[in-house]
C-alpha positions as CSV (number, residue, x, y, z in Angstrom):
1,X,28.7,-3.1,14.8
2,X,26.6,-4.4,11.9
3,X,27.3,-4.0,8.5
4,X,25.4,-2.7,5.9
5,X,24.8,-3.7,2.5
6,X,24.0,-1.4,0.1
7,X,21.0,-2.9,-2.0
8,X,21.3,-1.8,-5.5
9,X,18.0,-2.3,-7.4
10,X,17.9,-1.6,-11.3
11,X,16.1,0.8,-13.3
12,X,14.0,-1.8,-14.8
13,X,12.3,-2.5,-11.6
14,X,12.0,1.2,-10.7
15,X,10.4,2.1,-14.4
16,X,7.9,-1.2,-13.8
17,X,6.9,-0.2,-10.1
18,X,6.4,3.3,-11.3
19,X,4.3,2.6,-14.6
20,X,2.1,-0.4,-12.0
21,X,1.9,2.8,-10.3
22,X,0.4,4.6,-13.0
23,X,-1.9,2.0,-14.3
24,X,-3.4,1.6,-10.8
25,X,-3.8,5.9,-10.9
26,X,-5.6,5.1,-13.9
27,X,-8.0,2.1,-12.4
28,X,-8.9,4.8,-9.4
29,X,-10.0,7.2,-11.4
30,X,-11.9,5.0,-13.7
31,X,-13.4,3.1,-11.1
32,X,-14.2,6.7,-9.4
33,X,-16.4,7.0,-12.5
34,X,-19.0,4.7,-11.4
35,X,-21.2,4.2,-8.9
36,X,-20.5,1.3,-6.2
37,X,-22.6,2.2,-3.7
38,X,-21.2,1.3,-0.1
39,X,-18.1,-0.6,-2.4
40,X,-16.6,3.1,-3.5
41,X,-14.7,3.5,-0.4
42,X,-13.6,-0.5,-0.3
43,X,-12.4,-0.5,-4.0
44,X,-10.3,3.1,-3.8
45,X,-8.5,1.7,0.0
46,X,-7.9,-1.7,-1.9
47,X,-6.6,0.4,-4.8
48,X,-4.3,2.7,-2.1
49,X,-3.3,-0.5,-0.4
50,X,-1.9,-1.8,-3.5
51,X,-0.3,1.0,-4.2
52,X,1.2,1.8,-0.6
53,X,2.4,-1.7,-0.9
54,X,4.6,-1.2,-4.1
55,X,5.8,2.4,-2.6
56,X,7.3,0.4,0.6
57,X,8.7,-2.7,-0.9
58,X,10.6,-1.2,-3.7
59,X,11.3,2.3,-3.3
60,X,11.8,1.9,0.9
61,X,13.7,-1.0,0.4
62,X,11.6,-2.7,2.9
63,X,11.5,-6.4,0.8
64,X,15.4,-6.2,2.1
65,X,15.5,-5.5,5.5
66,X,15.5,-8.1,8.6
67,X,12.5,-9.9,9.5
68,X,12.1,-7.5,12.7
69,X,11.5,-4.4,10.6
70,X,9.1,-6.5,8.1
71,X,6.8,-7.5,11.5
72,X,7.1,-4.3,13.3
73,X,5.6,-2.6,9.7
74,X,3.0,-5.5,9.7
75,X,1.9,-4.5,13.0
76,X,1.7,-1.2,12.6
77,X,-0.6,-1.6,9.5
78,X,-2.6,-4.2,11.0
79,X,-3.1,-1.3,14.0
80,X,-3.8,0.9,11.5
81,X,-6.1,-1.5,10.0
82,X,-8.2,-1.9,12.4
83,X,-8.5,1.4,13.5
84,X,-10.0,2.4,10.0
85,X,-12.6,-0.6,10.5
86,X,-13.6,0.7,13.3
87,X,-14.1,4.4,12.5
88,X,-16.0,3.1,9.1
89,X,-18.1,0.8,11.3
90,X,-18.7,3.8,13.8
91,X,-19.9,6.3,10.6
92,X,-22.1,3.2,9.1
93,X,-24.3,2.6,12.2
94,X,-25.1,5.9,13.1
């Protein structure tokens, strides 16, 4: 059997991740504000992704699990990834 290992992460990081959170809530709707053009959609995923990001390593742990859980993530999102590209690309060229 393996054994775990509890991870115990401090409130400090917790209180940082979740006020990066909020600033990064605050940069979406400012940057909703404006007008980008084609670059709206682009800058509010970028924004998400950043945020997704934090959400996973931190608060699911994920920056202390094995290396087989960190690539089978990674693929997932690159799948993911592309999939969006390729719907966005569909909707553009119509």
């Amino acid at each position: 059997m393996s054994e775990e290992h509890a991870h115990i992460v401090p409130y400090k990081t917790f209180a940082i991740v979740w006020i990066a959170l909020l600033f990064l809530t605050g940069t979406t709707i400012a940057v909703a504000q404006y007008d980008l053009g084609a670059m709206n959609v682009w800058v509010a995923l970028g924004i998400a992704t950043v945020k997704a990001g934090l959400v996973v390593a931190v608060f699911m742990h994920m920056k202390h699990e094995s290396i087989l859980f960190k690539l089978s993530l990674l693929t997932a999102l690159t799948m993911l990834a592309i999939f969006i590209g390729f719907t966005f690309l569909d909707v553009l060229y119509r």
